[in-house]
N, C-alpha and C positions, 0 to 999 in steps of 0.2 A: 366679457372678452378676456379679462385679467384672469380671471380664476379659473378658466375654462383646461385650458395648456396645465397647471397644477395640477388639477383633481385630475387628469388624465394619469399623469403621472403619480400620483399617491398610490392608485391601489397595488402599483408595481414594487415601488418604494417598500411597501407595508409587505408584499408578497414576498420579496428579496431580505428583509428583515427576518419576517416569520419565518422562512428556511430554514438563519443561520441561527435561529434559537431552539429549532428543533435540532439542526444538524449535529450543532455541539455537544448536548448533552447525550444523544442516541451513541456519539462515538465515544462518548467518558464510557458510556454504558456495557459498550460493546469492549472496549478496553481491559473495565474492570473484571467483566466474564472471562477475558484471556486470562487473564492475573487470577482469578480467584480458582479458575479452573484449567490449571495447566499441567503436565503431565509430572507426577509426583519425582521424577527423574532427570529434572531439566536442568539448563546449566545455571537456571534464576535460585532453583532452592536446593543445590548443590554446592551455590559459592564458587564455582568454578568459570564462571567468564572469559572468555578470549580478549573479550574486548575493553578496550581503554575506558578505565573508570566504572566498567559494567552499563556500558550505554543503552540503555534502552532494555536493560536485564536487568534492574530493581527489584529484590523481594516484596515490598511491596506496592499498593495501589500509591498510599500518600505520595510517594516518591516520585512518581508520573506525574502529581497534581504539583507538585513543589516544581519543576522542571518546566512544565507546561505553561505555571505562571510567570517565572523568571525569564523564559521564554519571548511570553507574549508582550512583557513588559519592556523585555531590550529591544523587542519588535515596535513595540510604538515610541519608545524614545526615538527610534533611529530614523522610524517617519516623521516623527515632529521637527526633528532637528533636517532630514535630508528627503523629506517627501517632495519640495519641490523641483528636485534636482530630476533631471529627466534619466542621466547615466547613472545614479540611483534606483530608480524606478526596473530601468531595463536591466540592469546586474539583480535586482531582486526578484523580477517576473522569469530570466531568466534561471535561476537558483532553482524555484519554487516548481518550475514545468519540468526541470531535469531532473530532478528528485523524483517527482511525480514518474517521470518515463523510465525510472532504474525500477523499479516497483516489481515487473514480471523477472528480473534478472536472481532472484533470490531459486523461483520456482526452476527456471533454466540451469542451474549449479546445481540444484537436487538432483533434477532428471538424468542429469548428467554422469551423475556420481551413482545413484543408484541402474545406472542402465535401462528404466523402466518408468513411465507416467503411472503407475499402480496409486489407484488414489487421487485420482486428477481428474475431473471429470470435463467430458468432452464440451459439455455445455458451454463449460466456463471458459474453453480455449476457444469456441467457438463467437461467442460474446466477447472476448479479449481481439481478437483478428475482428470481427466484427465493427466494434465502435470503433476501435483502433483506425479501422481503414475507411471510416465514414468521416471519425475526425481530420485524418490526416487529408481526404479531399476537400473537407471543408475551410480549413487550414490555407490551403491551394486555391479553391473560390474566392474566396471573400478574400483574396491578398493580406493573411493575418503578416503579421511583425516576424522577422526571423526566427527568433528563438521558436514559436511556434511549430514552423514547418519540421525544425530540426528538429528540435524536442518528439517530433508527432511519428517522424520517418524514423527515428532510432525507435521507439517504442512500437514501433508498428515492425521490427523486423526482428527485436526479440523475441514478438509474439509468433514468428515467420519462423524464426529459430526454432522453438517451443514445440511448433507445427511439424517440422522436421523432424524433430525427436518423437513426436508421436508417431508419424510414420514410418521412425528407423526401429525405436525400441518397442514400440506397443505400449500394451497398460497391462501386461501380465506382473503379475508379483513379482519382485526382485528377492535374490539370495538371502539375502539379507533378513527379509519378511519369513520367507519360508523355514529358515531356520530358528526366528523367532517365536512361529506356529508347531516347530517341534518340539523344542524348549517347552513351551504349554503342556503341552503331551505329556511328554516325560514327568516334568514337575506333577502334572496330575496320577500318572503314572504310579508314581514314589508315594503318592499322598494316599492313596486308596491301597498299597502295601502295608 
């Protein structure tokens, strides 16, 4: 009767483990493909960054792995020292779900600027609106914690946004593209002169 409630629980325990040990290395993995294969013009192997300190624009992979550590490790001081603090806890779930829900807002400023989802594929807005709106009623079911619902209905209405732009601007190639497919031309043009 003692060990019965345990081993119920282990194989979950061990499933929830085994996740996060595939999960982590799959994303270094997936990381390092960005890094190793990014567009020979970008602002990482340019030098040119906007942003403060070159944030998350490092030339190289180490420099992600340096950050990541440094990272994880002010992350577990701060639990060790403030995990049992419950207004801890809820400032950090809270942090961790808003981040999470700015995530589509990068692709919404592109469509924006370019006048056109060209390169967007329907699937993924589809799947984006999709889970978006499964979570955010499940979020509402099961009476999840605030941060939740809010985190869930801001993210659920960038993707709403997203949707609108695809029905305003389409997915035809923007100016921009087009002129960079004549440039080709030309360039090839001159080369075969």
């Amino acid at each position: 009767m003692a060990v019965g409630p345990p081993l119920v629980y282990a194989d979950q325990a061990y499933s929830i483990v085994r996740k996060q040990y595939v999960g982590l290395p799959s994303k270094l993995a997936l990381l390092y493909i960005c890094i190793r294969y990014r567009p020979r013009l970008s602002p990482e192997n340019l030098g040119v960054s906007t942003r403060p300190f070159s944030f998350w624009q490092w030339p190289t992979y180490t420099q992600y792995l340096e950050f990541l550590a440094a990272f994880i490790l002010c992350q577990s001081i701060l639990f060790l020292i403030l995990g049992r603090s419950e207004i801890f806890i809820s400032i950090l779930g809270f942090i961790a779900l808003g981040l999470e829900s700015t995530l589509p807002i990068p692709q919404l400023i592109s469509n924006y600027k370019q006048r056109s989802l060209y390169g967007f594929r329907m699937s993924t807005l589809i799947g984006w609106v999709g889970g978006d709106s499964f979570k955010t009623v499940y979020f509402f079911v099961q009476n999840s914690p605030l941060q939740f619902k809010v985190c869930a209905i801001f993210q659920l209405s960038i993707d709403c946004a997203i949707l609108v732009q695809r029905l305003v601007y389409g997915n035809a190639p923007p100016a921009s593209a087009l002129m960079e497919e004549d440039d080709v031309e030309q360039a090839l043009a001159l080369a075969e002169e």
